[in-house]
Each structure stands twice: as structure tokens, then as C-alpha cells.
C-alpha positions in Angstrom: 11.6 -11.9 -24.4 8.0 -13.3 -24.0 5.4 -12.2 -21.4 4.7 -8.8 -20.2 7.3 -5.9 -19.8 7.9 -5.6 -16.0 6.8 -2.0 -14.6 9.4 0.4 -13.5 8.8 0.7 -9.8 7.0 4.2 -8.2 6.9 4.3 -4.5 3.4 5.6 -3.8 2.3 8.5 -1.7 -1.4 9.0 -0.3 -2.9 11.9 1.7 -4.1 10.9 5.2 -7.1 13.3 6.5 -7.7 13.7 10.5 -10.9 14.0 11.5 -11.5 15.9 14.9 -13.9 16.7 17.2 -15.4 20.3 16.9 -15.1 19.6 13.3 -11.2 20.4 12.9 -9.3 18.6 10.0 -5.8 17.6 9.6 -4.7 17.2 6.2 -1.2 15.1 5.8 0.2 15.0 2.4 2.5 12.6 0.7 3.1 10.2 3.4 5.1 6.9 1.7 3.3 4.0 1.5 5.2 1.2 3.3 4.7 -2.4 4.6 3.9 -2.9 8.3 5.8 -6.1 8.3 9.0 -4.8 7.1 8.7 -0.8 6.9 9.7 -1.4 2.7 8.0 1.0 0.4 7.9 -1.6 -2.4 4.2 -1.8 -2.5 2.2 -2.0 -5.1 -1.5 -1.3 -5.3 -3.9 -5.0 -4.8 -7.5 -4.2 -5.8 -10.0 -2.9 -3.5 -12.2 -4.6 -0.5 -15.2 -3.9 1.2 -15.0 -3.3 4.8 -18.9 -2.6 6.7 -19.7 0.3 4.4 -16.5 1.8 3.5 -13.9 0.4 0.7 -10.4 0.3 1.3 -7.1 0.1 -0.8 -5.2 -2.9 -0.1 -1.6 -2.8 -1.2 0.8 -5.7 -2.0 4.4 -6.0 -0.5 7.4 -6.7 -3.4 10.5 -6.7 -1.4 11.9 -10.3 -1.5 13.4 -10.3 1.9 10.3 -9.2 3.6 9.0 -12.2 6.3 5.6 -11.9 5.5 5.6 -13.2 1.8 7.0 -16.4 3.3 3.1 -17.1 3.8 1.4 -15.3 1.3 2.0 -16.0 -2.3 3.7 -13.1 -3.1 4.7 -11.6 -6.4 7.0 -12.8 -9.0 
């Protein structure tokens, strides 16, 4: 077969850290990764964008019945 070998699919897990007042922190570990549109957690990673002065991930929905690749260009 020509082209690249597809990549096994990984759901991916982050850590979410609370930040509260009288300098308190909530670490949550492992939460899924999922897609707002259709709660699926096959995402992949999508680069990285600038927002003010912070970066942030931006992750790319693969399930072919998700609603929101209808208008996007989705992946193959």
C-alpha cells in the first residue's frame, strides 16, 4: 500500500490543575480528552495556538458521525 501507515488510535488523558483563592490547588489526573460536540474521545492532537499570552493545545475530532466535521474539513 502507498502513503503513510495509519496510527493506531490512543485516547488521550491530560491533568487539569485548579487554581483557588488562598492559594489552594486542585490537581485532577487523567481526565479523557473528548469532543464538546459529540462527547467522542477520538481526538487527536492539532498543533498549538496563541491565545493573549498563554498557548493552548487544540485537539482535532476523528469520529465520522460527529456533526461538527460536517463544516470543518475534517480528517481522512
Amino acid at each position: 500500500m502507498v502513503g503513510r501507515k495509519i496510527k493506531p488510535f490512543t485516547p488521550l488523558y491530560s491533568e487539569i490543575l485548579i487554581e483557588l483563592p488562598e492559594r489552594r490547588n486542585i490537581l485532577l489526573e487523567n481526565i479523557p480528552i473528548r469532543c464538546p460536540i459529540c462527547r467522542s474521545v477520538h481526538v487527536r492532537s492539532n498543533g498549538i495556538q496563541k491565545r493573549g499570552k498563554t498557548r493552548v493545545v487544540c485537539y482535532r475530532c476523528y469520529n465520522r458521525d460527529c456533526p461538527f466535521r460536517i463544516h470543518s474539513a475534517g480528517g481522512k
